[in-house]
C-alpha positions as CSV (number, residue, x, y, z in Angstrom):
1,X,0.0,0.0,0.0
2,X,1.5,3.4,-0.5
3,X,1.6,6.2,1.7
4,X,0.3,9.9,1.3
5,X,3.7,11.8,0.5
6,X,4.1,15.3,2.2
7,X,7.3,17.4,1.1
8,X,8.4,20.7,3.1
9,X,11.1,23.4,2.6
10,X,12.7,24.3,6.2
11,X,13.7,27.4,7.3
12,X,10.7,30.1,7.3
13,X,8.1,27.0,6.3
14,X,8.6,24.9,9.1
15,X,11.1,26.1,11.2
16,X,11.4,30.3,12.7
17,X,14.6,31.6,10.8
18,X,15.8,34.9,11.1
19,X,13.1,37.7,12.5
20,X,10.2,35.5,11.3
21,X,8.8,34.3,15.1
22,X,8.1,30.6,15.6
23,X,4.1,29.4,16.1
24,X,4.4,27.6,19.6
25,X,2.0,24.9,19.1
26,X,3.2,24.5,15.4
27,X,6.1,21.4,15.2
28,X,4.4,19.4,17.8
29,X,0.9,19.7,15.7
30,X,3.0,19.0,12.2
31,X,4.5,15.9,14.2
32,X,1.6,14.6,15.7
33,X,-0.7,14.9,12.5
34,X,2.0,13.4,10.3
35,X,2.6,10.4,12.0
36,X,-1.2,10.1,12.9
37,X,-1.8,10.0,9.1
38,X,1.3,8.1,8.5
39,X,2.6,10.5,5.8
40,X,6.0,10.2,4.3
41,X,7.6,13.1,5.0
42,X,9.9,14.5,2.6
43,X,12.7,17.7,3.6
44,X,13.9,19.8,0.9
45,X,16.2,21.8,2.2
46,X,19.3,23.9,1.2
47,X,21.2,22.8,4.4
48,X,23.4,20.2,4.4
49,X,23.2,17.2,6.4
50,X,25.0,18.5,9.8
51,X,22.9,21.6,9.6
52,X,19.3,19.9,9.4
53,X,20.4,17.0,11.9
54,X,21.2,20.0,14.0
55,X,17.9,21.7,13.2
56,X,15.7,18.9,13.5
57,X,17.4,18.5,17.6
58,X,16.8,22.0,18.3
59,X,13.4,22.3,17.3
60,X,11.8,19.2,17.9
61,X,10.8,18.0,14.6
62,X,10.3,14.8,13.9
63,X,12.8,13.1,10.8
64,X,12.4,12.9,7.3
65,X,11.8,9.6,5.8
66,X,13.7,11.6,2.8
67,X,16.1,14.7,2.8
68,X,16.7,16.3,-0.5
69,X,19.5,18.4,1.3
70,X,22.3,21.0,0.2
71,X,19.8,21.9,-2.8
């Protein structure tokens, strides 16, 4: 059976970057409804490995099944 696919940019689509202030309730809501729904989730990111394993610690997002990284 295949799975719903759901791919995301990072930084200002996700996760706060710069000025742009972080929704509180927002990463625990897009980890709890995409693993509820069992989507694969898909990062597409222009930071490299190092910088989205270190993203993804700091702000509590769940892993990608895929990273398109260093785009």
């Amino acid at each position: 059976m295949s799975r719903p696919i759901l791919a995301t940019d990072l930084d200002r689509t996700l996760l706060p970057n710069g000025h742009w202030p972080a929704d509180p309730q927002a990463i625990e809501l897009f980890n709890e409804l995409t693993r509820a729904h069992e989507l694969l989730v898909v990062y597409v990111t222009g930071r490299n490995l190092a910088l989205t394993e270190q993203a993804i610690e700091y702000y509590g997002v769940r892993h990608p099944d895929v990273l398109c990284g260093d785009v």
